[in-house]
N, C-alpha and C positions, 0 to 999 in steps of 0.2 A: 582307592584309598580312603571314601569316605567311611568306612564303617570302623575304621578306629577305638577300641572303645579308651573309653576314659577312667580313670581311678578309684576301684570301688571303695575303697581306703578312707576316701575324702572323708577329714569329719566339720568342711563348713558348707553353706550354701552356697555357692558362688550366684551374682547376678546371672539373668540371661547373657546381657553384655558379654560376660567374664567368661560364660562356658562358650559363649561364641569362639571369643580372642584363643579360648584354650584349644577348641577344637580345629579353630585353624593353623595353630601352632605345632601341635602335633601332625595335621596334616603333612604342612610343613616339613617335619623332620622327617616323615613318610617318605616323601619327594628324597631330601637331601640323600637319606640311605639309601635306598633304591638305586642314586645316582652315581653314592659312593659304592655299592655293591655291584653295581652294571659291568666293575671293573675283576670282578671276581665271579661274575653270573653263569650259573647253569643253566643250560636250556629245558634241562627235566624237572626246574620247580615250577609246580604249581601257583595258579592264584592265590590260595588260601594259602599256602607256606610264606609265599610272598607278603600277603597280610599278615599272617602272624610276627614274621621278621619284624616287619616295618613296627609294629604293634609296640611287639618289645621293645626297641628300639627307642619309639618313642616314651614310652613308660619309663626307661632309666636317663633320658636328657629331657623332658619336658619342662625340667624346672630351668632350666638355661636360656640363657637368650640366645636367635637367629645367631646373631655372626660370632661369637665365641664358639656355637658346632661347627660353623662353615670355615672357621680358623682351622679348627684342630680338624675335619677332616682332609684338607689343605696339606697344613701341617702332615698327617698321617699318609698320604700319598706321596709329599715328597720325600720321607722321613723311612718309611715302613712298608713300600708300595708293592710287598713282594708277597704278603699275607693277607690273606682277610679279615679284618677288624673286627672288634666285639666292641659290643656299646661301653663296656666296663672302660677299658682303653680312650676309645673318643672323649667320652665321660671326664676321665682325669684330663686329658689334653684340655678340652673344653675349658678346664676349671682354671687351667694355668691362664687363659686368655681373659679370665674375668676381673674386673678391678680388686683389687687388694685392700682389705679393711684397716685402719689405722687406729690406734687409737690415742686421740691428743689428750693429751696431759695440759692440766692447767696449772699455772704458776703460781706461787704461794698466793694464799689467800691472805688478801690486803680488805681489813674492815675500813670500810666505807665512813670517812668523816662525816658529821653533821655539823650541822654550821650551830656556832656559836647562839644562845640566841641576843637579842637587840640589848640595849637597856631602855626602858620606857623611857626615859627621858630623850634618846637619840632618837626613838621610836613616833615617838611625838615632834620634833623636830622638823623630821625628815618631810612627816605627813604637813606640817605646817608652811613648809617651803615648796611643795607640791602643790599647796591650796587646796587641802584633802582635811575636809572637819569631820571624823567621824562622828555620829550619833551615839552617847553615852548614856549607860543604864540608869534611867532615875532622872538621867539630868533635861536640861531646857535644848542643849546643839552635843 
């Protein structure tokens, strides 16, 4: 199952890292189908039919996480275990196991007070009760 290809499609670069993580992910689903197909398996396919399967397979769930496929194949054997699956199928199963996006609303928009400002004279005060002289323009303290 190493020869997997990957998505001629792509229009970013992905790091090495990323094509790693991707090619062992698709591995991955390799494996998983293979395991869910062992249960519908002919003994007259081929390896390379085998790869192409798995191939496909992977191409239409790659974007999915591990356990959302491993749900809905799951799901699809308890559910369905009479047919042979098509990725299309898994696919949407898959989709129903992945979290749900929400979108929060925010509450009226409430403008932000500013504070008032001082009066100089409370301003100076304040700094005189503090023992805080500032240095003024022009002057001697």
């Amino acid at each position: 199952m190493t020869d997997l290809p990957t998505n001629p499609r792509a229009e970013w670069m992905p790091s090495l890292q990323e094509r790693e993580e991707r090619m062992a992910h698709r591995e991955w689903i390799g494996g998983r189908v293979v395991t869910l197909l062992s249960h519908y398996w002919r003994d007259d396919d081929d390896d390379m039919l085998t790869a192409a399967i798995a191939a496909d397979w992977a191409e239409v769930l790659e974007g999915l996480p591990r356990d959302a496929i491993q749900k809905a194949c799951i799901k699809y054997q308890r559910e369905e275990g009479r047919r042979k699956p098509t990725p299309g199928v898994v696919y949407e199963m898959a989709r129903d196991f992945m979290p749900k996006l929400s979108i929060a609303r925010r509450s009226e928009y409430v403008e932000p007070t500013r504070p008032t400002p001082c009066d100089p004279a409370v301003a100076q005060k304040i700094c005189e009760e503090a023992g805080y002289a500032p240095k003024r323009f022009g002057g001697d303290t």
